[in-house]
C-alpha positions in Angstrom: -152.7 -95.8 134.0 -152.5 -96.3 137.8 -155.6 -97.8 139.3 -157.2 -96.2 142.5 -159.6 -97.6 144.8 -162.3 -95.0 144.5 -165.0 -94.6 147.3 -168.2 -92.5 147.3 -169.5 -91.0 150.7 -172.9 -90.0 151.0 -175.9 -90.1 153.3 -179.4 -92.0 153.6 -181.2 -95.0 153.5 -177.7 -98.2 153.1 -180.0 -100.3 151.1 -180.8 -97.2 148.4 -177.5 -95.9 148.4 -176.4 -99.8 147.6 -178.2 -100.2 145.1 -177.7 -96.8 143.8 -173.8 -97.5 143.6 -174.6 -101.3 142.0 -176.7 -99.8 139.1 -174.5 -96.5 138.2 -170.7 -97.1 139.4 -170.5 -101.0 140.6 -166.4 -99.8 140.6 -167.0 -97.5 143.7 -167.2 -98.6 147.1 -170.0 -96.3 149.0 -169.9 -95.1 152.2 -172.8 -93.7 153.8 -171.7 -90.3 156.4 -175.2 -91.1 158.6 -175.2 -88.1 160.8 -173.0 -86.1 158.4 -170.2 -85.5 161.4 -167.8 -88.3 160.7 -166.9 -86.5 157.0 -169.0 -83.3 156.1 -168.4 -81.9 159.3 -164.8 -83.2 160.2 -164.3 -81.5 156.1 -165.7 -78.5 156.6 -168.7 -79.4 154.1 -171.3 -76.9 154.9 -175.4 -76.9 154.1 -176.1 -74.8 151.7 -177.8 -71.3 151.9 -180.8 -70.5 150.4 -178.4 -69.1 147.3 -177.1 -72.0 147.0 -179.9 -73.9 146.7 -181.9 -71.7 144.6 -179.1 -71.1 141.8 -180.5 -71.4 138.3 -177.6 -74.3 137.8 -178.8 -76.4 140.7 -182.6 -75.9 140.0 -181.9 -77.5 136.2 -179.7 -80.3 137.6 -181.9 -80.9 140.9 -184.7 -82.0 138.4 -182.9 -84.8 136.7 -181.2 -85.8 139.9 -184.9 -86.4 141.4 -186.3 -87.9 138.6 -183.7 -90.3 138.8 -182.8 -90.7 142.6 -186.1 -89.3 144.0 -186.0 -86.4 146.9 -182.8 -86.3 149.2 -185.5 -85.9 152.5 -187.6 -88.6 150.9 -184.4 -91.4 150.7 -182.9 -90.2 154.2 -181.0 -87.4 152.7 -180.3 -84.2 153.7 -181.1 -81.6 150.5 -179.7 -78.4 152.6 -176.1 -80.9 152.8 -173.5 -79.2 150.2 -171.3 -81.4 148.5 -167.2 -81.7 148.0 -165.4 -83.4 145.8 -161.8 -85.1 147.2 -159.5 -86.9 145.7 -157.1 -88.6 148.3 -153.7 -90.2 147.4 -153.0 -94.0 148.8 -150.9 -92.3 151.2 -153.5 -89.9 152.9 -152.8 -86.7 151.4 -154.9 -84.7 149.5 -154.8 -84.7 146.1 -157.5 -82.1 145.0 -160.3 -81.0 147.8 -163.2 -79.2 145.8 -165.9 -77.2 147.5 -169.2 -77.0 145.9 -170.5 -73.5 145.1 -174.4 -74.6 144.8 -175.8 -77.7 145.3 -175.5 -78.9 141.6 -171.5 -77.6 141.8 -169.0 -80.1 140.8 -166.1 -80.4 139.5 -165.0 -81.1 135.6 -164.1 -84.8 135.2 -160.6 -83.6 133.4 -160.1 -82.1 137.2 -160.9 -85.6 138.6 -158.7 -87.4 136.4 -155.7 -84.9 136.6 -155.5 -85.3 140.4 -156.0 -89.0 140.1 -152.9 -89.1 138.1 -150.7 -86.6 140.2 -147.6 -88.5 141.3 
């Protein structure tokens, strides 16, 4: 099985998301987007509409998520700030390039793996 550096880009607080990354994937390198242009704009990674927020999905999910994490505002987050999933090949091109449908929205780890294993 090839092995892929695999980074993680997010937004808030560089000590937080550290130590987030240390405790739950210490095998990802984070990389904080601090006025979401550099990536979710450049990607086309929109906030989300009030749909989107509100979607019975994302309401279960956004409780765990807070319980664990605490409130997106709270750690220098943006909770209106959709997220995408990419998967990028050593060479630059994209591999998969998912669009979250509601804030909780991702995609299916069998999706993540099949595009990390794409020759």
């Amino acid at each position: 099985m090839p092995q892929y550096p695999v980074a993680a880009v997010g937004m808030g607080d560089p000590l937080g998301a550290q130590a987030i990354c240390q405790r739950h994937a210490p095998q990802i390198h984070c990389i904080l987007d601090d006025d979401q242009q550099t990536t979710y704009q450049r990607y086309g990674v929109g906030k989300a509409t009030l749909a989107a927020l509100f979607a019975p999905t994302a309401f279960r999910e956004s409780i765990s998520t807070i319980r664990e994490f605490g409130m997106g505002d709270a750690n220098g987050g943006d909770v209106k700030q959709m997220p995408a999933t990419f998967v990028i090949a050593p060479d630059g091109r994209f591999r998969m390039a998912y669009y979250s449908r509601n804030v909780a929205d991702y995609p299916a780890e069998a999706q993540l793996i099949a595009a990390l294993h794409t020759t």
